[in-house]
C-alpha positions in Angstrom: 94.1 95.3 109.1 92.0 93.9 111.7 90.2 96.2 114.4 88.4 95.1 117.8 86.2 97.1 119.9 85.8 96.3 123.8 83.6 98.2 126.1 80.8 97.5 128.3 77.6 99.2 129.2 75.6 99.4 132.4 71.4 99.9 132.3 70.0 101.1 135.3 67.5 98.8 137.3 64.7 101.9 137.9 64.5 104.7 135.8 64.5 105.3 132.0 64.9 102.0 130.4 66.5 103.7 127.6 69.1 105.3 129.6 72.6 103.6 129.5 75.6 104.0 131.5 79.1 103.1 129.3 82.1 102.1 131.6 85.5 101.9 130.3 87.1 103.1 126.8 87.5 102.0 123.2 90.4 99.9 121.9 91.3 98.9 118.9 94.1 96.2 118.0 95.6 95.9 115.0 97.1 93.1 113.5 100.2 94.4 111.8 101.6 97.8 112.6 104.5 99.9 111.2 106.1 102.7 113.3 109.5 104.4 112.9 111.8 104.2 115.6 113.9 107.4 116.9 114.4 110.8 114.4 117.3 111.4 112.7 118.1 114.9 114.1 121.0 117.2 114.7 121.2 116.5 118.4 121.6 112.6 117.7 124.0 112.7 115.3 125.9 114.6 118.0 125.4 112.1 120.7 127.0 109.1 118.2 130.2 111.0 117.1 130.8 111.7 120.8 132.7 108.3 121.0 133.1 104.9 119.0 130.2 102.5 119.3 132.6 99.2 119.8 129.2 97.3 119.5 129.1 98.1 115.8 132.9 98.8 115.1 134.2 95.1 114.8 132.3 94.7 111.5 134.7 97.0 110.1 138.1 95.2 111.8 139.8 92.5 110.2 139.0 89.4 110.2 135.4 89.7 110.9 134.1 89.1 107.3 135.8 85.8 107.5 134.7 84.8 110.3 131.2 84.3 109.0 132.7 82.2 106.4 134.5 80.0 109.0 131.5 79.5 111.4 129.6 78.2 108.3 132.3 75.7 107.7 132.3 74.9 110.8 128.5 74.4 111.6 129.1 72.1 108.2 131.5 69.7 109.8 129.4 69.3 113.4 126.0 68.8 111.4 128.1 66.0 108.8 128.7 64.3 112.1 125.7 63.2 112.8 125.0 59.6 111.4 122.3 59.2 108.9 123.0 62.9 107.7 121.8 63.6 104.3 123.3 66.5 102.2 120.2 68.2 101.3 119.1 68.1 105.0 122.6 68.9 106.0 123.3 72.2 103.9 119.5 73.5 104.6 120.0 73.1 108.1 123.5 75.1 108.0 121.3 77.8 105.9 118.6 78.0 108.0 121.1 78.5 111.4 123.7 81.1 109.8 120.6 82.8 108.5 118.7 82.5 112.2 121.7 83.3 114.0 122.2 86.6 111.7 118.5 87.7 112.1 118.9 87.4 115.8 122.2 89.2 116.1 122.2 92.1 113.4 118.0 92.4 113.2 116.5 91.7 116.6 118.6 92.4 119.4 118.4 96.3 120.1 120.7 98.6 122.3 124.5 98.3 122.9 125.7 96.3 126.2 127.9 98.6 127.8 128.9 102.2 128.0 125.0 102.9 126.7 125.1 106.5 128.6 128.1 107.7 126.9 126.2 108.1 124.1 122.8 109.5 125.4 121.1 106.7 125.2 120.6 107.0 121.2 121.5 103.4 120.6 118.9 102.2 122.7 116.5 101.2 119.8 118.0 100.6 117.3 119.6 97.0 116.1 122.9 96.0 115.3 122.4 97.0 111.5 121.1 100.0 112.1 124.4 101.0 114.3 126.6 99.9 111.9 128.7 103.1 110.1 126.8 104.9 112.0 123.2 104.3 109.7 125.2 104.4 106.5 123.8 102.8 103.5 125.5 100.8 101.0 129.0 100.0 103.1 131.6 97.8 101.9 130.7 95.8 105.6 126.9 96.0 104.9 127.2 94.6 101.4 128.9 91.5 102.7 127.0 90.9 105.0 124.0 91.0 102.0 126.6 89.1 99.9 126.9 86.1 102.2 123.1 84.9 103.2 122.8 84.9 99.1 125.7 82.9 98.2 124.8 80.8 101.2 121.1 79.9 99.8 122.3 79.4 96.3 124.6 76.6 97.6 121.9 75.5 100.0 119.8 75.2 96.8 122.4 73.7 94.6 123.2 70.6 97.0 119.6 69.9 97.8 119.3 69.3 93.8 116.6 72.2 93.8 113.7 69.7 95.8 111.2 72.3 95.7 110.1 72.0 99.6 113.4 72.8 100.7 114.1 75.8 98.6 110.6 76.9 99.4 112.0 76.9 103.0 115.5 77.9 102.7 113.8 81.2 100.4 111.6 82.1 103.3 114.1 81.8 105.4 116.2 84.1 103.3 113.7 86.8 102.5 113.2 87.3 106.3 116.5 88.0 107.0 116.9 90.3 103.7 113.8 92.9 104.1 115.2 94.3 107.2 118.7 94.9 105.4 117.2 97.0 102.8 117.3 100.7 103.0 113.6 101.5 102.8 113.1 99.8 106.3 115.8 101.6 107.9 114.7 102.1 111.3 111.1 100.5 110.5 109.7 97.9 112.8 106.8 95.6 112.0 104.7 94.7 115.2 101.8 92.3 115.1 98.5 92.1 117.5 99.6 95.4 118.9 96.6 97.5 121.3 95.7 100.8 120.3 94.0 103.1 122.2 91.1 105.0 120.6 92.0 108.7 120.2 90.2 111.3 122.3 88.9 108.3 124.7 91.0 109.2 127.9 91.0 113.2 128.0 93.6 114.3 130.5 92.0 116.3 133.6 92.8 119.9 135.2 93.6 118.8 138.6 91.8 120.7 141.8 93.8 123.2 143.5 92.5 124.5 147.0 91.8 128.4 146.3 94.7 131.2 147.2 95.2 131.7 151.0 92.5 128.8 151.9 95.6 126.6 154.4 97.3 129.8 155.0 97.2 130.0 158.9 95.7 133.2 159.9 97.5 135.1 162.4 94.7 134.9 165.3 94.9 131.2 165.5 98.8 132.3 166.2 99.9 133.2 169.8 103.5 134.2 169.4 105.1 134.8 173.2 107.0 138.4 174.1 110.0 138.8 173.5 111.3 141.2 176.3 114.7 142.8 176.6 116.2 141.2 179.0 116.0 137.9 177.6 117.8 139.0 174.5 120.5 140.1 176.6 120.9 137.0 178.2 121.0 135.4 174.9 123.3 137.1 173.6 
């Protein structure tokens, strides 16, 4: 942790020479934060069972665990394509885009794109993992999708003939897409170079209120015409 302090002072040109003038407010930044997103209450849980998330339901329909498997394949066959293609190169690059693709998809993107106010906006922060079964740990859909970047990185590792600089790379890669996935992080998000303000700097005012009666018109600055008989006869 990292802090910085900013603020500026002003010295009078006559008068004490000791006496300083501060303008602005403390802030401290912080180089890597961890705050919980959302609270697990009553009311939430609610708001989900109202009606089905589709964003997070197709992990649970068929065909969707194999289509990981054939997307692999077929990222294989496009990047075999290109001429002068090595194996090692080939199979790190196919782990390193199933693995980017899957961060992005199932660990950075938040929210749901449609129907959002159906469910009271409780979706809004959270990711694609954190939707699925409804925050439920330890799914049969959760543990393939934990199954499949491992298998992927011990074949990466086995057809690069374990050359140290790419499995240094292809384990990065796969420990970044794993630490969100576990349990403990659930709803966790790690933020970097993020501004706090210093507590107690900026203390919220009473605002000014003329005093009781002060704009009330008084009734000698008010000329109200007679009303005489006759005219509300004719009105009528």
């Amino acid at each position: 942790m990292a802090a910085a302090t900013t603020s500026s002072t002003l010295s009078p040109k006559s008068g004490s020479p000791g006496l300083t003038v501060r303008v602005g407010r403390d802030r401290s930044s912080s180089i890597v934060k961890v705050e919980k997103v959302g609270e697990e209450s009553q009311e939430e849980t609610l708001d989900q069972g109202v009606y089905d998330n589709v964003n997070a339901e197709w992990v649970n329909r068929k065909g969707a665990w194999v289509i990981h498997l054939v997307l692999i394949f077929a990222g294989k066959v496009v990047i075999d394509t290109i001429p002068g293609m090595r194996q090692e190169i080939s199979w790190t690059l196919v782990n390193l885009l199933y693995l980017g693709l899957s961060y992005l998809m199932f660990h950075y993107v938040t929210g749901i794109p449609f129907h959002s106010d159906l469910h009271g906006g409780v979706y809004d922060n959270l990711t694609l993992w954190e939707q699925i079964d409804e925050g439920a740990q330890y799914t049969p859909s959760k543990k393939w999708l934990f199954i499949v970047p491992i298998s992927l990185f011990l074949a990466s590792t086995h057809y690069t003939h374990y050359d140290p600089w790419l499995f240094a790379v292809n384990l990065t890669a796969l420990i970044l897409v794993l630490i969100p996935k576990l349990p403990v992080f659930h709803r966790y998000r790690v933020r970097f170079m993020v501004d706090d303000d210093a507590s107690g700097v900026a203390t919220p005012t009473t605002p000014h209120f003329p005093r009781s009666g002060y704009a009330t018109p008084s009734r000698e600055n008010v000329s109200i015409p007679p009303i005489t008989v006759s005219e509300v006869e004719s009105r009528l």
